[in-house]
N, C-alpha and C positions, 0 to 999 in steps of 0.2 A: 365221532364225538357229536352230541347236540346240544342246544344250547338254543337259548331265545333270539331269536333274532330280530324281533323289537327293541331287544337291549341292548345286545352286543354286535359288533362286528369279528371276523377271522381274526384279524391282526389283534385285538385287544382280548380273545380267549388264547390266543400262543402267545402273547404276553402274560396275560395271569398264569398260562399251565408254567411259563418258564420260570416266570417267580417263584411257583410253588418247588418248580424241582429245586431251586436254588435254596429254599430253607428247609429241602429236604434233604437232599446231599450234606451242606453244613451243619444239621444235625447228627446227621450219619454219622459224622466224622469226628464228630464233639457232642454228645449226647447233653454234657452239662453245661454245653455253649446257652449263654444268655440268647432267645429267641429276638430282644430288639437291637440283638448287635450285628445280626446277619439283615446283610442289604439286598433288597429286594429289588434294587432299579440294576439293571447293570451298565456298564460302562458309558456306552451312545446312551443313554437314559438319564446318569448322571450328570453328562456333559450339558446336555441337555436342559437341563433343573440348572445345572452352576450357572447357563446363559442367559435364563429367564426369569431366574430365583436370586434370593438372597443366600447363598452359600453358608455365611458364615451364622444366620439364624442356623440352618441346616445342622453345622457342627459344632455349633455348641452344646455343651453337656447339658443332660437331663438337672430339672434343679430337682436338690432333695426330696422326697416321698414327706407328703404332710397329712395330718389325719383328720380325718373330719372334725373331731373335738377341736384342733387346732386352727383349721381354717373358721370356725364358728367361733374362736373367740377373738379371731383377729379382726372378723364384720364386728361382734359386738364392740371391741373395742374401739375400730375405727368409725365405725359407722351406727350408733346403738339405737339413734331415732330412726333407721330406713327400715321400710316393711320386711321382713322375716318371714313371716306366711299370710298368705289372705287365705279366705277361704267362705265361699257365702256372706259375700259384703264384709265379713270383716278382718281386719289385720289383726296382727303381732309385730311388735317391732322386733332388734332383734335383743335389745336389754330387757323388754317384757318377756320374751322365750325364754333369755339366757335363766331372770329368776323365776319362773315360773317352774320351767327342770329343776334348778336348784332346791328348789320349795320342793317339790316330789323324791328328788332324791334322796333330802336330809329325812325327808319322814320316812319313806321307805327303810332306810337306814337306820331310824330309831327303832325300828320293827323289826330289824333281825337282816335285814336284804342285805347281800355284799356284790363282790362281783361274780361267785359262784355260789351255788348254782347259778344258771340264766334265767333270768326272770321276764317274763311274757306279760304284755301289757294289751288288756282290750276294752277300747271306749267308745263310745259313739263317735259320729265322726264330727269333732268341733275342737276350733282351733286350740283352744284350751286345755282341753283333755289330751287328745290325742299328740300335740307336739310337747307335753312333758318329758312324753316316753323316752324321747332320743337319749337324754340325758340319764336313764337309769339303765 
């Protein structure tokens, strides 16, 4: 086996090969096994983590899957005067993004746009132009 040995030491590439046999065996074995549910640390590893870690951040459940639409409107709602994008001196907060998209998408929309086909957006690069696009 080769490997950098500016990066790595022996012990910490037979650690990664062992981890990798380990999500490769519990695939083997479960092909539709969700890949963040196979543990990567083993036993002395976890013990390890429990001694030095916070365990119970460790297992606690994943929170919900949230979309980017949703996390953007939670800044603007929480937060609508903090910068959004800079770009060459200048900002966007994130209620001037939020209507600025919105302004783009209603006209888009008057013009035929939906959500299909996919529609392809190209502008110079300024904050105005180019951060409507997210939104359509």
């Amino acid at each position: 086996m080769e490997f950098r040995t500016d990066v790595f030491d022996a012990a910490s590439i037979h650690a990664l090969i062992e981890r990798w046999q380990r999500v490769v065996m519990a695939l083997s074995a479960d092909p539709t096994r969700r890949l963040s549910s196979i543990d990567l640390l083993d036993e002395a590893e976890l013990a390890r983590l429990a001694e030095i870690g916070n365990r119970a951040a460790l297992t606690a459940p994943a929170p919900p899957p949230v979309s980017i639409p949703e996390l953007f409107a939670t800044q603007v709602a929480g937060n609508p005067n903090a910068p959004a994008l800079t770009c060459r001196g200048r900002s966007l907060t994130y209620q001037e993004l939020d209507a600025a998209a919105n302004r783009l998408a209603h006209l888009l929309a008057a013009h035929g746009a939906g959500r299909e086909p996919m529609w392809r957006c190209c502008f110079p690069v300024q904050p105005r132009r180019s951060s409507q696009c997210w939104r359509c």
